[in-house]
Jmol script that loads the backbone (N, CA, C; Angstrom):
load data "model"
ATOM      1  N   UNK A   1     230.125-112.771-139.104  1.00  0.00           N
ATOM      2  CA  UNK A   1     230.641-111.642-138.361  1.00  0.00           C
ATOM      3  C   UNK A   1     229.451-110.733-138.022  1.00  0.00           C
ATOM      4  N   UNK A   2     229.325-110.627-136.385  1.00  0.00           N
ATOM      5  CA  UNK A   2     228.303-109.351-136.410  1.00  0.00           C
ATOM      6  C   UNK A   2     228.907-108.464-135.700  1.00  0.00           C
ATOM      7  N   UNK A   3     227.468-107.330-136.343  1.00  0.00           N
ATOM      8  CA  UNK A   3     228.018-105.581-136.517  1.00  0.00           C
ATOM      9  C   UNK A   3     227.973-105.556-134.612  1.00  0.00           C
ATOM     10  N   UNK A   4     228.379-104.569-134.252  1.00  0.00           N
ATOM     11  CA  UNK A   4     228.100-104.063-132.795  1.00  0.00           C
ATOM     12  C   UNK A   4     226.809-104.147-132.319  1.00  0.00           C
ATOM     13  N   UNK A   5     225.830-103.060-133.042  1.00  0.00           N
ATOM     14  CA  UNK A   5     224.685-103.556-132.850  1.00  0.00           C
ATOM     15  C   UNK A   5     224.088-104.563-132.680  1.00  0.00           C
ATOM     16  N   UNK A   6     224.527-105.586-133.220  1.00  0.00           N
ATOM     17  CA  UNK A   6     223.752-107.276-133.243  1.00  0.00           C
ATOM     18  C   UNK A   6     224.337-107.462-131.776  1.00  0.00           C
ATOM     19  N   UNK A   7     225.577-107.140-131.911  1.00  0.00           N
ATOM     20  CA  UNK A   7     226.347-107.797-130.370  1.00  0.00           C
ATOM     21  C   UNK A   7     225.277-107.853-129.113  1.00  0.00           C
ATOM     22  N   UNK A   8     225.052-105.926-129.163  1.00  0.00           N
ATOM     23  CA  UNK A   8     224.254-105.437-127.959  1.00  0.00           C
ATOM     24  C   UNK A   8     222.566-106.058-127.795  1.00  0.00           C
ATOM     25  N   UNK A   9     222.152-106.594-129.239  1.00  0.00           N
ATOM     26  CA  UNK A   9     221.135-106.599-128.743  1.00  0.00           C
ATOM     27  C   UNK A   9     221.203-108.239-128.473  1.00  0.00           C
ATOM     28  N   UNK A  10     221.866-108.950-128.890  1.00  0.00           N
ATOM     29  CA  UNK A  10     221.730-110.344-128.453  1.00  0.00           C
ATOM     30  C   UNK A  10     221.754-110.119-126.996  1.00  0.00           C
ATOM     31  N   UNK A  11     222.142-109.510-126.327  1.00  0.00           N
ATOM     32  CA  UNK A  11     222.642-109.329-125.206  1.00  0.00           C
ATOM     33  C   UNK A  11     220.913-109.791-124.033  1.00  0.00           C
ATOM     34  N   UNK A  12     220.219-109.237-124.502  1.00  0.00           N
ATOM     35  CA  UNK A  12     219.267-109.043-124.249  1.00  0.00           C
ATOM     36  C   UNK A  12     217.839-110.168-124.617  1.00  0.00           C
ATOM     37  N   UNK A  13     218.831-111.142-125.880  1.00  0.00           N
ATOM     38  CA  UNK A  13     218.207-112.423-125.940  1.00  0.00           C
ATOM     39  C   UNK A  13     218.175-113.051-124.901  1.00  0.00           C
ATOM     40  N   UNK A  14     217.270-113.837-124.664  1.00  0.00           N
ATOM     41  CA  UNK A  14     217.532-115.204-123.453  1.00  0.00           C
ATOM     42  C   UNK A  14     218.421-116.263-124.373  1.00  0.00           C
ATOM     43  N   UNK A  15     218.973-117.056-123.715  1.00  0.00           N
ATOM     44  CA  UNK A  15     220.157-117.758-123.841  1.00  0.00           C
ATOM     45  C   UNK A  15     219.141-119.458-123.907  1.00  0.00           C
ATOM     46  N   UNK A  16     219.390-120.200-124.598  1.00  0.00           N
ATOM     47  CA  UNK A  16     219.224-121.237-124.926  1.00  0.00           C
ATOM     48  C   UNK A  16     219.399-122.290-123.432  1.00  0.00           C
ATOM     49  N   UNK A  17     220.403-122.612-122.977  1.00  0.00           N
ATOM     50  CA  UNK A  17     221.050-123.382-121.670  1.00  0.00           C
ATOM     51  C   UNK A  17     220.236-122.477-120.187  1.00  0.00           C
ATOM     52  N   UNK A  18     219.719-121.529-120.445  1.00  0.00           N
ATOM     53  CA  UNK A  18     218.777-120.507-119.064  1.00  0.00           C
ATOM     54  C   UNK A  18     219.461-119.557-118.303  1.00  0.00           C
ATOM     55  N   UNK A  19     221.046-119.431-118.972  1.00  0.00           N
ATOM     56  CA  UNK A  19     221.611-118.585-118.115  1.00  0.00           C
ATOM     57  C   UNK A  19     221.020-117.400-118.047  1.00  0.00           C
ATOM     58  N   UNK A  20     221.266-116.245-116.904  1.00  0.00           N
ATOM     59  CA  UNK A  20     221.003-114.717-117.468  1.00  0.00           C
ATOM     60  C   UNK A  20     222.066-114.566-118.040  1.00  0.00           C
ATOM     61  N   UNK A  21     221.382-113.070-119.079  1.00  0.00           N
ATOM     62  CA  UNK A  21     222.327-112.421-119.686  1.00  0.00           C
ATOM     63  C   UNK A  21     222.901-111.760-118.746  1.00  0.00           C
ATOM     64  N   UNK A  22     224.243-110.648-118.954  1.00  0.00           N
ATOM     65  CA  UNK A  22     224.569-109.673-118.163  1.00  0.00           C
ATOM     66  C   UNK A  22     224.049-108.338-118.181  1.00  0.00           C
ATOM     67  N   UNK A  23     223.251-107.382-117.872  1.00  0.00           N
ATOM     68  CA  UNK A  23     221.939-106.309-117.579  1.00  0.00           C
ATOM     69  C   UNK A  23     222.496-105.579-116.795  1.00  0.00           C
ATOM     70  N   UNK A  24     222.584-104.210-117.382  1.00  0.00           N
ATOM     71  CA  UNK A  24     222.535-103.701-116.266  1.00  0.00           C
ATOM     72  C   UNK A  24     221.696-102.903-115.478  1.00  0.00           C
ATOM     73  N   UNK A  25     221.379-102.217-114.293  1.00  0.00           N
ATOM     74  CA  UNK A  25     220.473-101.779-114.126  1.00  0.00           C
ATOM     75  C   UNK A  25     219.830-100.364-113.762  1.00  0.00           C
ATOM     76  N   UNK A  26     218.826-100.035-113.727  1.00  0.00           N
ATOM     77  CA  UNK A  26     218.040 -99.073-114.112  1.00  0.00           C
ATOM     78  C   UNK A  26     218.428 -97.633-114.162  1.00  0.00           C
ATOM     79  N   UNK A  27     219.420 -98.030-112.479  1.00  0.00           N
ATOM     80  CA  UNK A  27     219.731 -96.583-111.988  1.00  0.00           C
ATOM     81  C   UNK A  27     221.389 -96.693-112.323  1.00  0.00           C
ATOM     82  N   UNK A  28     222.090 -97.483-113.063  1.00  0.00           N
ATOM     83  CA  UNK A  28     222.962 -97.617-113.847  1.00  0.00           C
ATOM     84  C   UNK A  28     222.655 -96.923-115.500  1.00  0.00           C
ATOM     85  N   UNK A  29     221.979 -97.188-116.092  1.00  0.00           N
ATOM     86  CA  UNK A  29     221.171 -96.799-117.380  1.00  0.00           C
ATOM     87  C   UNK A  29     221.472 -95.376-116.846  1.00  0.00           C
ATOM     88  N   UNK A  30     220.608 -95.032-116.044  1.00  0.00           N
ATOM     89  CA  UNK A  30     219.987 -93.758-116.215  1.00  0.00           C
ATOM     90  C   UNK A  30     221.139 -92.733-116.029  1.00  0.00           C
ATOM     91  N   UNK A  31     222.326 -93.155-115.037  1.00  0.00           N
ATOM     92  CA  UNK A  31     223.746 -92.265-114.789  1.00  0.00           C
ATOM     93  C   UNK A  31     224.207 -92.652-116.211  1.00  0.00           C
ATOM     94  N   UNK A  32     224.785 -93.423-116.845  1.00  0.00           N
ATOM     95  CA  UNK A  32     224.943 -93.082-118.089  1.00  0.00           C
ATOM     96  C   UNK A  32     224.881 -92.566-119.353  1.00  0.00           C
ATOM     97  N   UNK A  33     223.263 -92.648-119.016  1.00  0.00           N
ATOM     98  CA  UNK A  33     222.535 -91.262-120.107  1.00  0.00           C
ATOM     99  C   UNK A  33     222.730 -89.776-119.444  1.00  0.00           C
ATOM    100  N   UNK A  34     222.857 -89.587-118.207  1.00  0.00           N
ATOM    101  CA  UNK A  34     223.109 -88.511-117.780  1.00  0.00           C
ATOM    102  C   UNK A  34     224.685 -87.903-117.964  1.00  0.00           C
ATOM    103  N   UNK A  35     225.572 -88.973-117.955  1.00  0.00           N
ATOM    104  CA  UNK A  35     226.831 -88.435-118.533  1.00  0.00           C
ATOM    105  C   UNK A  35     226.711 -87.959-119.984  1.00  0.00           C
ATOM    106  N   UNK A  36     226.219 -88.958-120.500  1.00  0.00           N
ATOM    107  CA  UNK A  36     226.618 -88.763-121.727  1.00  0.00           C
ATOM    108  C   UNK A  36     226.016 -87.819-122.720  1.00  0.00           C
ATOM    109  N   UNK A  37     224.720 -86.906-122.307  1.00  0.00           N
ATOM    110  CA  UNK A  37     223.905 -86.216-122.333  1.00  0.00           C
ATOM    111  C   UNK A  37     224.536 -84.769-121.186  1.00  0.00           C
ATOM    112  N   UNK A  38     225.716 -84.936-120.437  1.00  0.00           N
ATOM    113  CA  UNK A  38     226.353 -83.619-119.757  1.00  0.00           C
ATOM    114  C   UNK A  38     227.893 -83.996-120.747  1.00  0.00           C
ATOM    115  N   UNK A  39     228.213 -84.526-121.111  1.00  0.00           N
ATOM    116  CA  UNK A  39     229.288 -84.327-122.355  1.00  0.00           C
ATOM    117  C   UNK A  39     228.726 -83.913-123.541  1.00  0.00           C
ATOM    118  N   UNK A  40     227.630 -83.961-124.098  1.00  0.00           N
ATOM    119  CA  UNK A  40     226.970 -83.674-125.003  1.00  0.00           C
ATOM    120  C   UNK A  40     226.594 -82.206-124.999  1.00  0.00           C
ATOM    121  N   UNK A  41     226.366 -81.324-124.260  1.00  0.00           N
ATOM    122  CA  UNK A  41     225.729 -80.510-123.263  1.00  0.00           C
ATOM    123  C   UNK A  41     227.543 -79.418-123.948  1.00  0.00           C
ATOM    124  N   UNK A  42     227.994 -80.285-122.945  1.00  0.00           N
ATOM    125  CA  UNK A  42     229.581 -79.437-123.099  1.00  0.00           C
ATOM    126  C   UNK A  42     229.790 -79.324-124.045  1.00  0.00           C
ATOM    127  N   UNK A  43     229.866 -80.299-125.331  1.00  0.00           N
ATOM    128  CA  UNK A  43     230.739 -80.510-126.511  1.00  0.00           C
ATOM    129  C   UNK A  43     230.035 -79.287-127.653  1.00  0.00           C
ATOM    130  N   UNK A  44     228.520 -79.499-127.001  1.00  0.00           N
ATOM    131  CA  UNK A  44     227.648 -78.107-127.825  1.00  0.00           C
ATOM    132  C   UNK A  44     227.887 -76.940-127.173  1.00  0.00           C
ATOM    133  N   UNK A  45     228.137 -76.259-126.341  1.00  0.00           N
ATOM    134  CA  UNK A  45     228.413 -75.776-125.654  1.00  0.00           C
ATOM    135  C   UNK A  45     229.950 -75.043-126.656  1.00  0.00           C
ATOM    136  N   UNK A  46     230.590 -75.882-126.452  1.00  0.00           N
ATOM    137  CA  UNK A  46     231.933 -75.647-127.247  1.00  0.00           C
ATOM    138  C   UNK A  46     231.871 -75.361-129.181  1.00  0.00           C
ATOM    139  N   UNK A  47     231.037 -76.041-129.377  1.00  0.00           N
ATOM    140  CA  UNK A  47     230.576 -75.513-131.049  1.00  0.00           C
ATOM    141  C   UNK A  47     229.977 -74.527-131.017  1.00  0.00           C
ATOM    142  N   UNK A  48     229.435 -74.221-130.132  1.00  0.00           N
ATOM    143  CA  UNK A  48     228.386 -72.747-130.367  1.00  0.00           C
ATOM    144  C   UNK A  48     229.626 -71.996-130.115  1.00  0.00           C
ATOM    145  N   UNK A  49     230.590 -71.520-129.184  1.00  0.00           N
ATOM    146  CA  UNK A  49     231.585 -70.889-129.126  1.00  0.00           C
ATOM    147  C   UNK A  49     232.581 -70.597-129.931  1.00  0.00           C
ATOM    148  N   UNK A  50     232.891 -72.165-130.757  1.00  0.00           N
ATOM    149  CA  UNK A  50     233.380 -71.642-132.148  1.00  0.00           C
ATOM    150  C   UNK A  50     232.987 -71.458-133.480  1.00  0.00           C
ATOM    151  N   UNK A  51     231.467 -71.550-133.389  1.00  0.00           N
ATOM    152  CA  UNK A  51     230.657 -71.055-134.490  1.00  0.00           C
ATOM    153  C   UNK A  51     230.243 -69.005-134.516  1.00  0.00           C
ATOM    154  N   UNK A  52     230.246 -68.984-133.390  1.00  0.00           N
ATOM    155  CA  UNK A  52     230.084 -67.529-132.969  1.00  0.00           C
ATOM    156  C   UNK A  52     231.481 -66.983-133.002  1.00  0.00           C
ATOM    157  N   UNK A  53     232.886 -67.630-133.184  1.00  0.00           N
ATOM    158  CA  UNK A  53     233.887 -66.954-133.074  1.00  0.00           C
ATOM    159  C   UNK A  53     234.270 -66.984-134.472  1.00  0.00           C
ATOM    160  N   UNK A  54     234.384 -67.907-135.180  1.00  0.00           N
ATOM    161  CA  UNK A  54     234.020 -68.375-136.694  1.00  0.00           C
ATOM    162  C   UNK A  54     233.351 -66.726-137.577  1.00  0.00           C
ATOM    163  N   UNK A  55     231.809 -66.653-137.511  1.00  0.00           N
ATOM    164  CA  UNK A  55     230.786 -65.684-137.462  1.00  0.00           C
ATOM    165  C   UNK A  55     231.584 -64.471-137.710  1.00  0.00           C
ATOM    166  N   UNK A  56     232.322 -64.053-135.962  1.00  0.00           N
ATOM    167  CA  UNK A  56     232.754 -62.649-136.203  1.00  0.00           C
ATOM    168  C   UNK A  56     233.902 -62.714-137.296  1.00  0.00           C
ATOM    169  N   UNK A  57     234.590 -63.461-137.063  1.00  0.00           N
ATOM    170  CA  UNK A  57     235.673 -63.469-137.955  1.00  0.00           C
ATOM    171  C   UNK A  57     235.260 -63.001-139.649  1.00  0.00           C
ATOM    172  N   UNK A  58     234.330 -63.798-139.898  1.00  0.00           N
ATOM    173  CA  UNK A  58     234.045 -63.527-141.182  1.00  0.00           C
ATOM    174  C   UNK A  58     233.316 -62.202-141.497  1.00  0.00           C
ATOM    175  N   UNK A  59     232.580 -61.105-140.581  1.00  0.00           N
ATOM    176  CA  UNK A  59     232.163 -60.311-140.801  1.00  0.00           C
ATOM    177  C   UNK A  59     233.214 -59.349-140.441  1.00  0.00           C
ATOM    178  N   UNK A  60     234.144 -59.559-139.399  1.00  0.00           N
ATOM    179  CA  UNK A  60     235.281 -58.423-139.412  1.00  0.00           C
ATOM    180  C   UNK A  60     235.730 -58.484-140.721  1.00  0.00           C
ATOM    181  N   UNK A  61     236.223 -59.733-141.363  1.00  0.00           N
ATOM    182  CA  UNK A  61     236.997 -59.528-142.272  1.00  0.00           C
ATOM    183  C   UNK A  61     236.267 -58.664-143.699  1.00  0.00           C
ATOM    184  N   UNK A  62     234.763 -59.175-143.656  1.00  0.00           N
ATOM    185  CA  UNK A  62     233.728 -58.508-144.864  1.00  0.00           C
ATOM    186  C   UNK A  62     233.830 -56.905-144.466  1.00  0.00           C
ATOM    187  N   UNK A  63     233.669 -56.303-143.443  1.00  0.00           N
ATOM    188  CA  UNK A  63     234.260 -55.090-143.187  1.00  0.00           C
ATOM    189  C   UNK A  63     235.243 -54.615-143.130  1.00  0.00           C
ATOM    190  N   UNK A  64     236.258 -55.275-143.019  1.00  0.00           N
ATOM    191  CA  UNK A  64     237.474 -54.213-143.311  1.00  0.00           C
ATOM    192  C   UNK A  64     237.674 -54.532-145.036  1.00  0.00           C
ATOM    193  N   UNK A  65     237.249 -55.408-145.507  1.00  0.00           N
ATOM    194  CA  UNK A  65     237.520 -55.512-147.050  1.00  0.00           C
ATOM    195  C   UNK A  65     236.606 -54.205-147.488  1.00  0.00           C
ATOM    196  N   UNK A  66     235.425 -54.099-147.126  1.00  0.00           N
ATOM    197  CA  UNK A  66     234.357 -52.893-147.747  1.00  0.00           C
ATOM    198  C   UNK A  66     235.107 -51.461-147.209  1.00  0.00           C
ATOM    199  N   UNK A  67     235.979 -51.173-145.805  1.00  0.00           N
ATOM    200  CA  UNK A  67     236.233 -49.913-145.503  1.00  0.00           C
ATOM    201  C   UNK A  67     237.720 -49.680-146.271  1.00  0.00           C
ATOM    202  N   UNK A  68     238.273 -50.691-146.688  1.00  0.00           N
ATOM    203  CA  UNK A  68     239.563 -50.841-147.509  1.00  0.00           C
ATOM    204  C   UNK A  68     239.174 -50.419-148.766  1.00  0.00           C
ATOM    205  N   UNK A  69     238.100 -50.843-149.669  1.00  0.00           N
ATOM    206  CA  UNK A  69     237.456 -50.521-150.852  1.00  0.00           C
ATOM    207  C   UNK A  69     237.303 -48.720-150.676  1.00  0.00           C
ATOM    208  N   UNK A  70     236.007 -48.732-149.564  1.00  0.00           N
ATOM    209  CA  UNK A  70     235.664 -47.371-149.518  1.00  0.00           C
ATOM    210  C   UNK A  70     236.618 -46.231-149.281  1.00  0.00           C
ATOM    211  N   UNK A  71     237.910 -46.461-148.843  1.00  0.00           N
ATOM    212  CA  UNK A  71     239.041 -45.556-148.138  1.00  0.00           C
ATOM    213  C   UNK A  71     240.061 -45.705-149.366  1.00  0.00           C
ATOM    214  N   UNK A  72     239.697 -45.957-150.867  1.00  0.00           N
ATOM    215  CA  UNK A  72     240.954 -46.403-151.478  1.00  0.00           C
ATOM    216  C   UNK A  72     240.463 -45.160-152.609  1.00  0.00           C
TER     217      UNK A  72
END
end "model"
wireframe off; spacefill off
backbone 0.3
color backbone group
């Protein structure tokens, strides 16, 4: 049984009988890294938003616990 990895790179073996492998090409490659590197883009994009919303949360709450203390 092989892992995925083995799959992809056999891919790229030459074949015993001379067939080609199936390849794709360059300016194929390169739109794919560009998607997947503008989903990447977004998805951070979206963690920073809920790391910074996260953030306040926890310091509103450290302040109203200290003005609750101080007002008691």
């Amino acid at each position: 049984m092989s892992t995925p990895l083995e799959r992809s790179i056999a891919r790229f073996r030459p074949t015993d009988d001379g067939a080609s492998t199936a390849r794709i090409s360059a300016a194929a490659f390169r739109a794919a890294v560009e998607q997947r590197l503008g989903n990447l883009e977004r998805d951070m994009g979206e963690l920073k938003g809920r790391l910074n919303g996260l953030i306040f949360l926890v310091i509103g709450t450290v302040l109203t616990q200290v003005l609750l203390k101080v007002l008691q």
